[in-house]
C-alpha positions as CSV (number, residue, x, y, z in Angstrom):
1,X,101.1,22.5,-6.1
2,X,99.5,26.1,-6.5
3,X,99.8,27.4,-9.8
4,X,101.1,30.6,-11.3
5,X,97.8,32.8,-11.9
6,X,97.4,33.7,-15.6
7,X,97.6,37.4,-15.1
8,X,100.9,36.5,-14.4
9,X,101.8,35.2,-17.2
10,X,100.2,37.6,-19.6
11,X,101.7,40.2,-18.0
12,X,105.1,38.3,-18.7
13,X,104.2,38.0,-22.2
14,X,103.6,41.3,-22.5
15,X,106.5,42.6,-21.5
16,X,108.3,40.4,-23.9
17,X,106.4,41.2,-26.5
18,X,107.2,45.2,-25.8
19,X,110.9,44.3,-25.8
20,X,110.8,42.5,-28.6
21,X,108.8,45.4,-30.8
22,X,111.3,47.8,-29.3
23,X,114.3,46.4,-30.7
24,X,112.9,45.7,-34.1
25,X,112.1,49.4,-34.2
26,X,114.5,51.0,-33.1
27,X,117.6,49.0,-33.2
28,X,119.2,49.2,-36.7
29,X,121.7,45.6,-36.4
30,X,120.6,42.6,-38.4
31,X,121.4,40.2,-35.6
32,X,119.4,42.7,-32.8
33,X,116.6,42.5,-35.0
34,X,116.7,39.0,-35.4
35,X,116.7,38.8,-31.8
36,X,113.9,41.2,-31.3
37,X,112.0,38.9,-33.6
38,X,112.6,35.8,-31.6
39,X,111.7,37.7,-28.5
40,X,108.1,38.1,-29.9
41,X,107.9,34.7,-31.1
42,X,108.7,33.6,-27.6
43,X,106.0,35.9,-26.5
44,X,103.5,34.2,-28.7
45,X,104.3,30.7,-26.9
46,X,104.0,31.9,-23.7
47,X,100.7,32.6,-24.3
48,X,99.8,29.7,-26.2
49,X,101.0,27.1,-23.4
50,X,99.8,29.8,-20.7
51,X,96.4,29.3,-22.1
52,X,96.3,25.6,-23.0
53,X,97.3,25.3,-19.4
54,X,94.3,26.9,-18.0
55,X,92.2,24.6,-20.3
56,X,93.5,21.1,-19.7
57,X,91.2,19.8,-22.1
58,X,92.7,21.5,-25.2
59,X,96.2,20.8,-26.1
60,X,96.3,22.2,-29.3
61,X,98.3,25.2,-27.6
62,X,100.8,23.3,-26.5
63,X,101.3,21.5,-30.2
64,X,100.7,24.7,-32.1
65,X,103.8,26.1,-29.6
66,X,105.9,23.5,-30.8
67,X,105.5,23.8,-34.3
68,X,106.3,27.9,-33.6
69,X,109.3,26.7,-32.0
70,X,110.5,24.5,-35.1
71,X,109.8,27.4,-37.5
72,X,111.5,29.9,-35.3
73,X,114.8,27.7,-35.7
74,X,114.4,27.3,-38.9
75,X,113.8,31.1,-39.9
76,X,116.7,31.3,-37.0
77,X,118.8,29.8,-39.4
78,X,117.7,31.0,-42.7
79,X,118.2,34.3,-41.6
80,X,121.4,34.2,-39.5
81,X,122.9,32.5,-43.2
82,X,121.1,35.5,-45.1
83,X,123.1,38.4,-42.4
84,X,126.4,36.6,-43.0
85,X,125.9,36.9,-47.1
86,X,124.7,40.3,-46.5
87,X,128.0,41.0,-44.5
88,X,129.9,39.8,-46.8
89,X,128.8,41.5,-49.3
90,X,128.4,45.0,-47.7
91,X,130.6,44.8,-45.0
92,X,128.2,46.1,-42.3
93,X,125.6,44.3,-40.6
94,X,123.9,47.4,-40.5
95,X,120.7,48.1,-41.7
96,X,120.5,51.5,-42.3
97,X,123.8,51.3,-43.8
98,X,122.8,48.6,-46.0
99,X,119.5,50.6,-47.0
100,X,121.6,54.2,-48.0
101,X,124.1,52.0,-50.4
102,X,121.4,50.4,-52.1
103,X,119.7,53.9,-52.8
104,X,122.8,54.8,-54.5
């Protein structure tokens, strides 16, 4: 079985990493954001297994990916929970919105 060559991969996780830094810049909804953040945690793994793949003998990529995974949901969730109390409370999701009335 040939195997994908890590340039590849990199190059992959580079490109989510971009798109993830991209919408946490410049996109302004809470959930986008979010989003944007997952993107570049997802990013992170990618390179993690990528390289504990190339090095058989270490798998402490591979279990240090996991336990980015399990945080991720459970930030996933902590924050989704902390957008809805936000929205309630403001009645926009938006950030910049949110930002302007608290300078009030």
């Amino acid at each position: 079985m040939e195997q994908i060559p890590l340039e590849h991969i990199l190059l992959l996780s580079a490109a989510l990493f971009s798109l993830g830094i991209l919408a946490v810049i410049t996109k302004r909804h809470a959930v986008v954001v979010l989003m944007g953040i997952e993107l570049i945690f997802n990013a992170a793994n990618l390179n993690l297994v990528a390289f504990s793949r190339y090095d058989p003998s270490l798998l402490q990529g591979q279990l240090f990916s996991l336990f980015v995974i399990v945080v991720a949901a459970a930030e996933a969730a902590v924050a989704l929970a902390i957008v809805l109390r936000v929205y309630q409370h403001f009645k926009t999701a938006n950030l910049s919105e949110i930002v302007s009335e608290e300078n009030r």
